[in-house]
MARDREN-257718 format. One record per residue: y, x, z of N, C-alpha, C in turn. Coordinates in nm, 4 decimals. Each point is the difference from the previous one (the first is absolute). Layout:
N
       n.Y       n.X       n.Z      ca.Y      ca.X      ca.Z       c.Y       c.X       c.Z
         Y         X         Z         Y         X         Z         Y         X         Z
...
This chain:
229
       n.Y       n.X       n.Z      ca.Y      ca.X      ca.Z       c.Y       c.X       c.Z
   -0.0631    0.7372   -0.5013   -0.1146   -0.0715   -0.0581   -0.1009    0.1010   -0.0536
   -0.1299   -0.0412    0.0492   -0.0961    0.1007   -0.0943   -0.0046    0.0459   -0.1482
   -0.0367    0.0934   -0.0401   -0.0096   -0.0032   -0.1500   -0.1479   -0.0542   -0.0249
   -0.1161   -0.0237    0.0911   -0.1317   -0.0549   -0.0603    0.1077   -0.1631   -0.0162
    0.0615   -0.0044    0.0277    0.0480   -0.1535   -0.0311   -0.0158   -0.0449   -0.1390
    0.0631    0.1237   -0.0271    0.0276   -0.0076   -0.1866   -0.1097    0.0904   -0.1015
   -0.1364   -0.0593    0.0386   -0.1109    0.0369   -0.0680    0.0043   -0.1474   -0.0714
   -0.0130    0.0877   -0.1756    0.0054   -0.0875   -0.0689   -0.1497    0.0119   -0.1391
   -0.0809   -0.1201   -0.0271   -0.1012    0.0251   -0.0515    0.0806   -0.0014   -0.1585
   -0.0191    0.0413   -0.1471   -0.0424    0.0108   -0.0659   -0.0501    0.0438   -0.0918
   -0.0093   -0.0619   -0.1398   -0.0970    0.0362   -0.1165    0.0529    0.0900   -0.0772
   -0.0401    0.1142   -0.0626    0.0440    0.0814   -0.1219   -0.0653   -0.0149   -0.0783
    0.1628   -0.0494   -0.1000   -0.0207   -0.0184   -0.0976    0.0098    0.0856   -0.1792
    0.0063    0.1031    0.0458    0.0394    0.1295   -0.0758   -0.0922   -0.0349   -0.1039
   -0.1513   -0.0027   -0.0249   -0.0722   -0.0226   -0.1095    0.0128   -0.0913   -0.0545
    0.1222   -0.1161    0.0545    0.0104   -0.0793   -0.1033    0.1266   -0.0039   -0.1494
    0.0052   -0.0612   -0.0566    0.0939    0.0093   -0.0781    0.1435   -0.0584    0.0955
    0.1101    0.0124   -0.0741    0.1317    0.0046    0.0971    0.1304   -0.0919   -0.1083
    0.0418   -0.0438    0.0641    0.1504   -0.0940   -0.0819    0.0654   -0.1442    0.0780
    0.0049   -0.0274   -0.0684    0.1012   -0.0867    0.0327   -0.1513   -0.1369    0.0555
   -0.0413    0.0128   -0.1293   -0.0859   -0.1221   -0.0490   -0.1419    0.0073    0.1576
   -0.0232    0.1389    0.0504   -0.0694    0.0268    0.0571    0.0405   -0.0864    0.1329
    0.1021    0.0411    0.0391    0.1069   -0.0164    0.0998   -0.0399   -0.1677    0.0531
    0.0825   -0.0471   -0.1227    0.0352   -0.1569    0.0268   -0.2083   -0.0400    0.0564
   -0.0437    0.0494   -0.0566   -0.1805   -0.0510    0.0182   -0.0382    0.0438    0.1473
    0.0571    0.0901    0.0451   -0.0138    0.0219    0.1429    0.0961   -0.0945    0.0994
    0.1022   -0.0280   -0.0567    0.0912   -0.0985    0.0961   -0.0598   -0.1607   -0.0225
   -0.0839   -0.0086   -0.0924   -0.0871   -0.1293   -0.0061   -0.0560   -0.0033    0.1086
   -0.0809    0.1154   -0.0160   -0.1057    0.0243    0.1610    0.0643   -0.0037    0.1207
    0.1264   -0.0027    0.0248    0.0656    0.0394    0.1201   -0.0211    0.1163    0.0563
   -0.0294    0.1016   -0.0984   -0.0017    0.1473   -0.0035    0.1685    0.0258   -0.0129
    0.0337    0.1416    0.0456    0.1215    0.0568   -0.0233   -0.0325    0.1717   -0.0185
    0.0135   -0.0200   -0.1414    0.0361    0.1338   -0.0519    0.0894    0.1166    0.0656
   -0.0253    0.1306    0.0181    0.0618    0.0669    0.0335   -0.0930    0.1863   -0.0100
    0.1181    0.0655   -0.0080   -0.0379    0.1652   -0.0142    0.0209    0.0588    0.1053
   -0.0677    0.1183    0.0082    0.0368    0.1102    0.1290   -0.0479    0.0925   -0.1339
    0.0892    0.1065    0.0715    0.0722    0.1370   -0.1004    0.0519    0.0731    0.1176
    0.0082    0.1241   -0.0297    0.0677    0.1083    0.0363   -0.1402    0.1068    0.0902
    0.0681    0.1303    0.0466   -0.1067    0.0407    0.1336   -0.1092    0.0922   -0.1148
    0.0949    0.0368   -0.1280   -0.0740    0.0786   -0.1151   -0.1223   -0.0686   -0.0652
   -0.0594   -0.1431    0.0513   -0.0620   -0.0312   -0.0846    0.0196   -0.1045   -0.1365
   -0.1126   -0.0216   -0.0479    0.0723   -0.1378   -0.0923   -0.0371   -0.1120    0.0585
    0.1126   -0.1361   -0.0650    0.0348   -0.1015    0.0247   -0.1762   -0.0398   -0.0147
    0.0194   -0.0928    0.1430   -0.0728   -0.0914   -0.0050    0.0297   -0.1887    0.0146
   -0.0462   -0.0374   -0.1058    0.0165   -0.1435   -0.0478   -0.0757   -0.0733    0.1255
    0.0659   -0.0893    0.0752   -0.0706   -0.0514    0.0608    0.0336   -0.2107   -0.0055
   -0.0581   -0.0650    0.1024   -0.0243   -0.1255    0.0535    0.0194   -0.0639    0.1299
    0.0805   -0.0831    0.0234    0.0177   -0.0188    0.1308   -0.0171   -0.1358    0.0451
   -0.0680   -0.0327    0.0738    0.0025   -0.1730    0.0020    0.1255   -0.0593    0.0536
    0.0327   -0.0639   -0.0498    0.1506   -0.0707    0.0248    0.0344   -0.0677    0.1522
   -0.0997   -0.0153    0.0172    0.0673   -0.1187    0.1660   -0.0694    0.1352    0.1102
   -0.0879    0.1247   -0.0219    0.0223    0.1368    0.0917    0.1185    0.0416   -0.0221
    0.0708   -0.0001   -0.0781    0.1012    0.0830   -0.0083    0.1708   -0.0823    0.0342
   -0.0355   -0.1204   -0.0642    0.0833   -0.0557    0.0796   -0.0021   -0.0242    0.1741
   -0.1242    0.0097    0.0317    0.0006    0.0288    0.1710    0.0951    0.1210    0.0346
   -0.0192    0.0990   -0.1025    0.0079    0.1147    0.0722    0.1928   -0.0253   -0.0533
    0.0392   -0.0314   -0.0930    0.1647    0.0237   -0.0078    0.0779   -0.0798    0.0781
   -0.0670   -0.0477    0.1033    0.0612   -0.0909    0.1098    0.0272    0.0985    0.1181
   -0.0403    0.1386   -0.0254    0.0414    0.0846    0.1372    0.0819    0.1107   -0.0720
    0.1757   -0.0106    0.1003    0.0781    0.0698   -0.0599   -0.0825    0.1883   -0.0030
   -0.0878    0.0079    0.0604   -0.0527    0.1342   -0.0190   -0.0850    0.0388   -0.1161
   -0.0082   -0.0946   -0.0542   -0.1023    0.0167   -0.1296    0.0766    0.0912   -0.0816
    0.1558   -0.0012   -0.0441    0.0358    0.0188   -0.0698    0.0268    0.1706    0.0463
    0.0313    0.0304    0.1247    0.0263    0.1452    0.0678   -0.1372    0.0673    0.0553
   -0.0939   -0.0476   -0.0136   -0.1156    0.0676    0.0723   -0.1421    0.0546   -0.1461
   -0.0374    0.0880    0.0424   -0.1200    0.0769   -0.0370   -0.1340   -0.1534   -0.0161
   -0.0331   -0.0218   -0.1286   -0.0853   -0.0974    0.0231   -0.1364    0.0870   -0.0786
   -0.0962   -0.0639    0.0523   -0.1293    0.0153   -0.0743   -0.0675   -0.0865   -0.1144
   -0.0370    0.0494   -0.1199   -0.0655   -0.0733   -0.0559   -0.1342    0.0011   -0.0441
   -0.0875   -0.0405   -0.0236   -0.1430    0.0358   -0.0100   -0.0541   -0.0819   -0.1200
   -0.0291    0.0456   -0.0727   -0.0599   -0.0408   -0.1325   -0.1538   -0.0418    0.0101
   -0.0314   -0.0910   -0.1004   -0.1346   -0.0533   -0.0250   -0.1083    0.1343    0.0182
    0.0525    0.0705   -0.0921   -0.0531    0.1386   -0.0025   -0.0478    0.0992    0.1370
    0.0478   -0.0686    0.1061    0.0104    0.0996    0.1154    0.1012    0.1119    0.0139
    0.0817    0.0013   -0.0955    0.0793    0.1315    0.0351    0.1631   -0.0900    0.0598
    0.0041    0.1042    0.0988    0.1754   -0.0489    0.0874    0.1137    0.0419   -0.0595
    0.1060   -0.0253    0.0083    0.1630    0.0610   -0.0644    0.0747    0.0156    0.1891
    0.0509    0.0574    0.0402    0.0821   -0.0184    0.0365    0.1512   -0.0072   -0.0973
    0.0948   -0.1133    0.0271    0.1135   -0.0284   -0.0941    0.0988   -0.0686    0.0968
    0.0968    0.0355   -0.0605    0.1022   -0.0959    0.0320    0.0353   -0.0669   -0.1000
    0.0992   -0.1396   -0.0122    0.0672   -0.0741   -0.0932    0.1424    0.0129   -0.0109
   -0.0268    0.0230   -0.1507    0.1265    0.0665   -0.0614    0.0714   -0.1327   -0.1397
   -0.0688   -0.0877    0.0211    0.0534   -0.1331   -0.0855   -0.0738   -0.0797    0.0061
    0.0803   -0.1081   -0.0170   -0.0797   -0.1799   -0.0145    0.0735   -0.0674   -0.0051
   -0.0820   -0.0507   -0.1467    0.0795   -0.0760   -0.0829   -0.0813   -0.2008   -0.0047
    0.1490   -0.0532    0.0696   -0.0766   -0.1494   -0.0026    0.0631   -0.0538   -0.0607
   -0.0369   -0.1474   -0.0759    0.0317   -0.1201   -0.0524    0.1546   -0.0217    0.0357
    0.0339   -0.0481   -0.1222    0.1761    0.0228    0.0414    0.0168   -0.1640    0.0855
   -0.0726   -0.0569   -0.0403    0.0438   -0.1511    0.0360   -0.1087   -0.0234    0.1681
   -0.1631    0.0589   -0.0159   -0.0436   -0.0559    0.0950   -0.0207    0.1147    0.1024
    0.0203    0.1431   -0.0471    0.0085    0.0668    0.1456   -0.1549    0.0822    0.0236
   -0.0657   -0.0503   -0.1044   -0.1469    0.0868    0.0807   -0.0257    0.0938   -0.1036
   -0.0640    0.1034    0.0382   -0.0372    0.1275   -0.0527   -0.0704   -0.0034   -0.1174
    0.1056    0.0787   -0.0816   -0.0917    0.0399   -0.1784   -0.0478    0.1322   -0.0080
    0.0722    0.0911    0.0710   -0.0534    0.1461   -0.0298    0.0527    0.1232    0.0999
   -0.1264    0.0549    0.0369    0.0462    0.0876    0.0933   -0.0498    0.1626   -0.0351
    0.1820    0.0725    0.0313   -0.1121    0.1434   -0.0484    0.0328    0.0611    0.1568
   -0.1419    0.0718    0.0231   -0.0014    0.1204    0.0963    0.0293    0.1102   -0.0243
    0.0114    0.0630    0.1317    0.0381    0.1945   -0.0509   -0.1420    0.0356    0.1336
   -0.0569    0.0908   -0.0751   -0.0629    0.0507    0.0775    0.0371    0.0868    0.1420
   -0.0264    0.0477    0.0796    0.0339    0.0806    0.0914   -0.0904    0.1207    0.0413
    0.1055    0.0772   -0.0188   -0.1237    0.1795    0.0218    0.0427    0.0222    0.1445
   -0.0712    0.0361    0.0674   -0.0215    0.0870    0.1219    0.0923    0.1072   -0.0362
    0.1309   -0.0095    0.0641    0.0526    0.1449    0.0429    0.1424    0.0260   -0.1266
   -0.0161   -0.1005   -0.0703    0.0947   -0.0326   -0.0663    0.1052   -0.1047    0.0249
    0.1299    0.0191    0.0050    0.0942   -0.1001   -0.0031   -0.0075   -0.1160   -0.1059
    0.0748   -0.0844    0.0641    0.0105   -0.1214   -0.1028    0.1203   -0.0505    0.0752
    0.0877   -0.0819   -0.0938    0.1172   -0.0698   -0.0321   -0.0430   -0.1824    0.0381
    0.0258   -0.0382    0.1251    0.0529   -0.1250   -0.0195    0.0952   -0.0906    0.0897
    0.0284   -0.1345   -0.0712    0.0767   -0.0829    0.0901   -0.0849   -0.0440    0.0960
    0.0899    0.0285    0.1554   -0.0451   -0.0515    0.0953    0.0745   -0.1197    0.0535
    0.0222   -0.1424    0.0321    0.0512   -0.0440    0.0646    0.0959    0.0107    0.1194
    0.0971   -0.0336    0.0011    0.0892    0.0347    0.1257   -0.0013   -0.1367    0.0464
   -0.0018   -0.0079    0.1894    0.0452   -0.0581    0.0693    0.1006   -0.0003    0.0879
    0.0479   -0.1018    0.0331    0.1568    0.0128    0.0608   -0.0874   -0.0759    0.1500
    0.0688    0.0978    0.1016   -0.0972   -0.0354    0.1305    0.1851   -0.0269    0.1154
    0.0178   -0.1161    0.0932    0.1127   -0.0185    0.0487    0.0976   -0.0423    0.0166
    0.0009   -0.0799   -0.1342    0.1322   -0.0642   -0.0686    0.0671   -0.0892    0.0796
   -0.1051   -0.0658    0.0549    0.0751   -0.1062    0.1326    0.0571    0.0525    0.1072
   -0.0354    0.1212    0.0367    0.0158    0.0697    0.1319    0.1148    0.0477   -0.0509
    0.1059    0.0745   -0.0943    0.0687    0.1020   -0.0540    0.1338   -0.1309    0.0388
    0.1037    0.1498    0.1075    0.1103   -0.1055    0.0221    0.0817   -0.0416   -0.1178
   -0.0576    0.0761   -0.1268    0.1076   -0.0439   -0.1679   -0.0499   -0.1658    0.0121
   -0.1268   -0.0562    0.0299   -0.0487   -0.1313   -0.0363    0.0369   -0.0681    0.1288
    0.0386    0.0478    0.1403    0.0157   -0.1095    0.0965    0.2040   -0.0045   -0.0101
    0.0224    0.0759   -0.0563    0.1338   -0.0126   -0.0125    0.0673   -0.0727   -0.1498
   -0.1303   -0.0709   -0.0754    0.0407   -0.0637   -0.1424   -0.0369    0.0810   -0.0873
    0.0025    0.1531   -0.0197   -0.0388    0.0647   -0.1181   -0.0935   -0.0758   -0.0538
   -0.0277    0.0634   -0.1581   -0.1023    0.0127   -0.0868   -0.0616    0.1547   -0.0762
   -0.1627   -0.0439    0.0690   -0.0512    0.1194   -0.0213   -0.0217    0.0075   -0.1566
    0.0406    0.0527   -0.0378   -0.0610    0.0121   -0.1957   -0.0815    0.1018   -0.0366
   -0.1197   -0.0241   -0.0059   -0.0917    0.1240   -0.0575    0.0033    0.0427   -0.1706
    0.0001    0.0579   -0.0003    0.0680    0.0284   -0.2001   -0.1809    0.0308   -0.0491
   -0.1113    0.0714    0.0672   -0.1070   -0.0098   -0.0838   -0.1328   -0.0615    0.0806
   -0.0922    0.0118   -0.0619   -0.1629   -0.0940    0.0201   -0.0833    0.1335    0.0844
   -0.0191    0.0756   -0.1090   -0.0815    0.1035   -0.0041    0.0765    0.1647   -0.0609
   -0.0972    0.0812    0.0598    0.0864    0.1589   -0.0537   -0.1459    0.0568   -0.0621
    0.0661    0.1245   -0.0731   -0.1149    0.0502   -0.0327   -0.0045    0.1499    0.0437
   -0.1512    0.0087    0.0525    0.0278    0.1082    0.1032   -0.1203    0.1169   -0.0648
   -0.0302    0.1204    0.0645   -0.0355    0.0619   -0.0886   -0.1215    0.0815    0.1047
   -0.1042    0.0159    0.0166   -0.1288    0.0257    0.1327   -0.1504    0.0127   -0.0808
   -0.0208    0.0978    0.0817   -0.1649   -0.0209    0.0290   -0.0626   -0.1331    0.0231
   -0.1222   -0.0491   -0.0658   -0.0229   -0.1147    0.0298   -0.0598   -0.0256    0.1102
   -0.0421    0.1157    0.0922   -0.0116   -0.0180    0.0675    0.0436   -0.0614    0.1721
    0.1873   -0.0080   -0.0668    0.0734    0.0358    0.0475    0.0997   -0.1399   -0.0261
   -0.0282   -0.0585   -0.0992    0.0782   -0.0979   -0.0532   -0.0215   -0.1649    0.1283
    0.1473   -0.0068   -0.0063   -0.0209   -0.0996    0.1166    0.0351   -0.1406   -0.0534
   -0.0316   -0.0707    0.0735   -0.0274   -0.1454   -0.0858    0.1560   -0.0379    0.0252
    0.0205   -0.0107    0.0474    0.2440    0.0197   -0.0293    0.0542    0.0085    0.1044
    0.1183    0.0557   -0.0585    0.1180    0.0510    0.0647    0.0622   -0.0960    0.1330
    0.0381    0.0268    0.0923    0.0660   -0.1127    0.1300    0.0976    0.0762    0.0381
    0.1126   -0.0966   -0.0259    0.1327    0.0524    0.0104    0.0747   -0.0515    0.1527
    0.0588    0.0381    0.0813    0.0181   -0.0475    0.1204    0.1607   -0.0089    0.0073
    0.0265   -0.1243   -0.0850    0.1301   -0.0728    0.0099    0.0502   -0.0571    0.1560
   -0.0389   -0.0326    0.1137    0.0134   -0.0353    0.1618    0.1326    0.0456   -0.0038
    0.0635    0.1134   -0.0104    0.0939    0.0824    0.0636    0.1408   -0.0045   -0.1052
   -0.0272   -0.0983   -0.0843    0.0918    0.0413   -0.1039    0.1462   -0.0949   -0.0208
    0.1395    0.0432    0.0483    0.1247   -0.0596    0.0054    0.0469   -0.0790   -0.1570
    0.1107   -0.0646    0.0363    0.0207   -0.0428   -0.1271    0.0946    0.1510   -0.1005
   -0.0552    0.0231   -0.0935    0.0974    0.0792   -0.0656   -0.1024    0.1343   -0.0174
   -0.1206   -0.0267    0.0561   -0.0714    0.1332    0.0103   -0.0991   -0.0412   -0.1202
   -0.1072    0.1484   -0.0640   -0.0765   -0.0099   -0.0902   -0.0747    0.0895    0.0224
   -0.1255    0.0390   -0.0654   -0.1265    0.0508    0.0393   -0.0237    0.0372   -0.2360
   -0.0193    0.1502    0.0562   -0.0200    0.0531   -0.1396   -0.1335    0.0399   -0.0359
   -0.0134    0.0303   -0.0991   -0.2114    0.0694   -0.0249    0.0139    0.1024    0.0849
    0.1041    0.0900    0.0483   -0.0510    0.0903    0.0663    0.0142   -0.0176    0.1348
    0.0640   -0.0969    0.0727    0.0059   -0.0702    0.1106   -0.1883   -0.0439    0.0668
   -0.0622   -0.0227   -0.1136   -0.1600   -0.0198    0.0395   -0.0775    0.1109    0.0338
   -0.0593   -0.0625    0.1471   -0.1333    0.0902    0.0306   -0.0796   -0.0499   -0.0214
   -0.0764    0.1709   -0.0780   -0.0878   -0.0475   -0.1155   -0.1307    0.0632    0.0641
   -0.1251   -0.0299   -0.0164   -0.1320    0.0004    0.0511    0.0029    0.1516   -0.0261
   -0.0966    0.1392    0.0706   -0.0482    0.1120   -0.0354   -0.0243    0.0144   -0.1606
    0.0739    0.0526   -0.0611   -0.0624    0.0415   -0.1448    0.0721   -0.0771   -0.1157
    0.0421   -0.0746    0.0464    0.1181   -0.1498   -0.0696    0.0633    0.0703   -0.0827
    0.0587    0.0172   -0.0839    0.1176    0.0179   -0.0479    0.0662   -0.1230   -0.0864
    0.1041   -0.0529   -0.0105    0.0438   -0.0667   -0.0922    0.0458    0.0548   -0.1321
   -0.0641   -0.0887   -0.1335    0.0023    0.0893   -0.1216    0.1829    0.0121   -0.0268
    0.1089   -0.0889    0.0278    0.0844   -0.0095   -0.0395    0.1098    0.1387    0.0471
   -0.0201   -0.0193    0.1659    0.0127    0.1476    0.0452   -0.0873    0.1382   -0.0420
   -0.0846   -0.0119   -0.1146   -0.0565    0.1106    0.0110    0.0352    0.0596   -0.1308
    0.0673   -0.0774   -0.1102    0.0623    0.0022   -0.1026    0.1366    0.1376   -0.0079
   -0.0053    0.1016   -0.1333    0.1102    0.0427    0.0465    0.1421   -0.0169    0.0085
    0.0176   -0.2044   -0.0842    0.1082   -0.0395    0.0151   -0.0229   -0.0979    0.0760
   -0.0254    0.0402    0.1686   -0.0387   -0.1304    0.0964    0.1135   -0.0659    0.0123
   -0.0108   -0.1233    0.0568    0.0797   -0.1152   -0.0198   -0.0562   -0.0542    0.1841
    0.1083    0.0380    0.0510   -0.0574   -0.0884    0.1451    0.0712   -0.1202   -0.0021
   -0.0617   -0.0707   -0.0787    0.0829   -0.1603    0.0139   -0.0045   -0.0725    0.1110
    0.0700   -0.1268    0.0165    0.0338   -0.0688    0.1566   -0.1350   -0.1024   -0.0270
   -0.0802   -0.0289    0.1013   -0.0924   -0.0932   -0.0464    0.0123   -0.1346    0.0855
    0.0509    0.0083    0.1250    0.0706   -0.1128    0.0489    0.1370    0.0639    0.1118
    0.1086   -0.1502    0.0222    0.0970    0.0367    0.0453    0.0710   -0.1618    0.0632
    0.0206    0.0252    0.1049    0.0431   -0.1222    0.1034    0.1456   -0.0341   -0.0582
    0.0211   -0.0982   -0.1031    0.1214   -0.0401   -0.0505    0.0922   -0.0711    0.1240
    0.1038   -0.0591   -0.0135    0.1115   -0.0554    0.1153   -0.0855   -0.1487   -0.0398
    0.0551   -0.1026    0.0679   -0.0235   -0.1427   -0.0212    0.0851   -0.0233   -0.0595
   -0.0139   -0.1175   -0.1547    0.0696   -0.0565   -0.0406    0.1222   -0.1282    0.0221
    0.1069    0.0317    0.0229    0.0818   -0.0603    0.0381    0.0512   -0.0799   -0.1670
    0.0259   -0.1587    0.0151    0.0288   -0.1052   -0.0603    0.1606    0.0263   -0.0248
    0.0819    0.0036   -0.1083    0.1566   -0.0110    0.0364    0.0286   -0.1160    0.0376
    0.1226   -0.0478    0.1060    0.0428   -0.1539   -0.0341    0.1295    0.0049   -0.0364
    0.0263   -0.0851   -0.0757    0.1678   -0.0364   -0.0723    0.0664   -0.0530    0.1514
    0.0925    0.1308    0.0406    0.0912   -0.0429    0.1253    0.0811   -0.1349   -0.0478
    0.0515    0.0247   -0.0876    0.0691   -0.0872   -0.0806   -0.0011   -0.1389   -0.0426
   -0.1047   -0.0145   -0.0397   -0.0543   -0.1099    0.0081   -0.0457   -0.0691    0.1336
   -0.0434    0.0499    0.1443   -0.0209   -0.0500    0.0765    0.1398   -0.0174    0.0382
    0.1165    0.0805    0.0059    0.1017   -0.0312    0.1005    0.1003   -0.1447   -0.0904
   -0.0527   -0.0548   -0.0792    0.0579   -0.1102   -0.0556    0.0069   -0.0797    0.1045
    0.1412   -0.0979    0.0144   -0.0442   -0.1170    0.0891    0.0306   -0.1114   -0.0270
   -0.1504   -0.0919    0.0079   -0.0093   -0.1044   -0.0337    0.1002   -0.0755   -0.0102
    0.0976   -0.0183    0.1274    0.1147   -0.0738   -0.0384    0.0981    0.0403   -0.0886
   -0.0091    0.1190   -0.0672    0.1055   -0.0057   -0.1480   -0.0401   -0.0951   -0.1212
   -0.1429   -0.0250   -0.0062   -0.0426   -0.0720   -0.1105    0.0459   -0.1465    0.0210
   -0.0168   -0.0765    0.0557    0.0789   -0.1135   -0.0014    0.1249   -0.0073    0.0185
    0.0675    0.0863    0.0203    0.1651    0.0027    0.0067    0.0186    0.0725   -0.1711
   -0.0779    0.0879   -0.0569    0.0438    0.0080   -0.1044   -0.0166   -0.1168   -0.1361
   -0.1147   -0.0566    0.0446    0.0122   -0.1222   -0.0188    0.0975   -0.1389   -0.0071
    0.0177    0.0111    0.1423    0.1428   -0.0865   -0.0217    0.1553    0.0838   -0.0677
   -0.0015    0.1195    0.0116    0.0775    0.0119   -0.0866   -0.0082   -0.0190   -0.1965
   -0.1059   -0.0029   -0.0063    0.0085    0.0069   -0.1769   -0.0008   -0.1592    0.0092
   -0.0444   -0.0825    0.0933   -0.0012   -0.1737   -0.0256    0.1806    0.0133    0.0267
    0.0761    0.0425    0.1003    0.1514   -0.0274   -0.0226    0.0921    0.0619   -0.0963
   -0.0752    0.1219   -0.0634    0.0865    0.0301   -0.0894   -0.0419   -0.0764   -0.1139
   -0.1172   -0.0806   -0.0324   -0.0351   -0.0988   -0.1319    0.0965   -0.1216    0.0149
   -0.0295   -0.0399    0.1477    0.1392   -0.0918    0.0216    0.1061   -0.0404   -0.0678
    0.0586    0.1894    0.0327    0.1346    0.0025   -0.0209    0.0397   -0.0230   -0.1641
   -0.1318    0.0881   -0.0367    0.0357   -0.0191   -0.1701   -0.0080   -0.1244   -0.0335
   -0.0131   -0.1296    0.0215   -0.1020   -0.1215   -0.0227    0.1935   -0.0513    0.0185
    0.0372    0.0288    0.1265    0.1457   -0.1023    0.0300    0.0500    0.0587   -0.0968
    0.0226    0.1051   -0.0691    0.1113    0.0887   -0.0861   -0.0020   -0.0949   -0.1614
């Protein structure tokens, strides 16, 4: 997906005063508050109109890609998004902060992983279950370099087999932050379990019906017997 996709207009609000009280007066407007910081300069307070931005968090790339923002002012950010925070009950956006992005500098983020095959992989035509253990990784690149996510090529995968962080091929320049750690951790991120098999009580099936009415008539002849006694 393009990044002019994610040209986003708004207002700075830095000369104004800042709080809580400020806040709620912009979400009247169907404004959404939010900062961009980092890239050595200072924070800038900004404005976002609520139903642009909800356009834009409808594409899983918004969240992994280099976006633009452009202020009332005329001046641009390149940023990525590094939080957003919505309504616990209805889901839409209260506050978003950016990180700026420098030319030629790394930056840290989660990229989405996709699982590409699952139907094709003889673990799923033979009953397995594919279990993916995460969403997204966080990977560590030039932004120039940063790819909108990861595609994992599960097709080939038996039951009993698994695919680790370092099992991924990763774009020119990629690194994953977890492997790059000096206590890396190559955890399993998915793995073709067996099919679940049901127990059945042998036992209970090999009952046969005809003992129950014969045990029957025995407790009616032994009441009998006590009855003549």
């Amino acid at each position: 997906m393009s990044i002019d996709h994610f040209a986003i207009n708004a207002v700075d609000r830095s000369a104004e005063q800042q709080g809580k009280g400020a806040s709620r007066r912009l979400r009247k407007q169907n404004l959404v508050p939010a900062i961009i910081y980092g890239g050595g300069e200072e924070p800038t307070t900004i404005s976002i109109k609520i139903n642009e931005l909800v356009k834009s968090l409808e594409y899983e790339a918004f969240f992994s890609q280099i976006l633009t923002i452009t202020l009332d002012t005329g001046n641009e950010h390149q940023v990525v998004i590094k939080a957003l925070q919505r309504h616990p009950a209805k889901g839409f956006p209260m506050h978003a902060d950016f990180q700026r992005v420098v030319k030629g500098q790394k930056i840290n983020m989660n990229i989405p992983v996709h699982f590409a095959g699952r139907e094709e992989a003889p673990g799923t035509k033979a009953g397995g279950i594919l279990s993916t253990l995460v969403t997204d990784i966080e990977i560590v690149c030039l932004p120039s370099q940063l790819p909108e996510y990861l595609e994992i090529d599960v097709s080939g995968m038996e039951i009993g087999d698994l695919f680790r962080l370092s099992d991924i091929k990763l774009p020119e320049g990629v690194i994953i932050f977890d492997l790059d750690m000096e206590d890396a951790h190559d955890r399993t991120i998915v793995n073709m379990q067996p099919p679940t098999v049901e127990e059945v009580d042998e036992e209970a099936d090999d009952v046969d019906a005809a003992e129950v009415p014969a045990t029957e008539q025995s407790d009616k002849a032994a009441s009998e017997d006590k009855d003549a006694e």
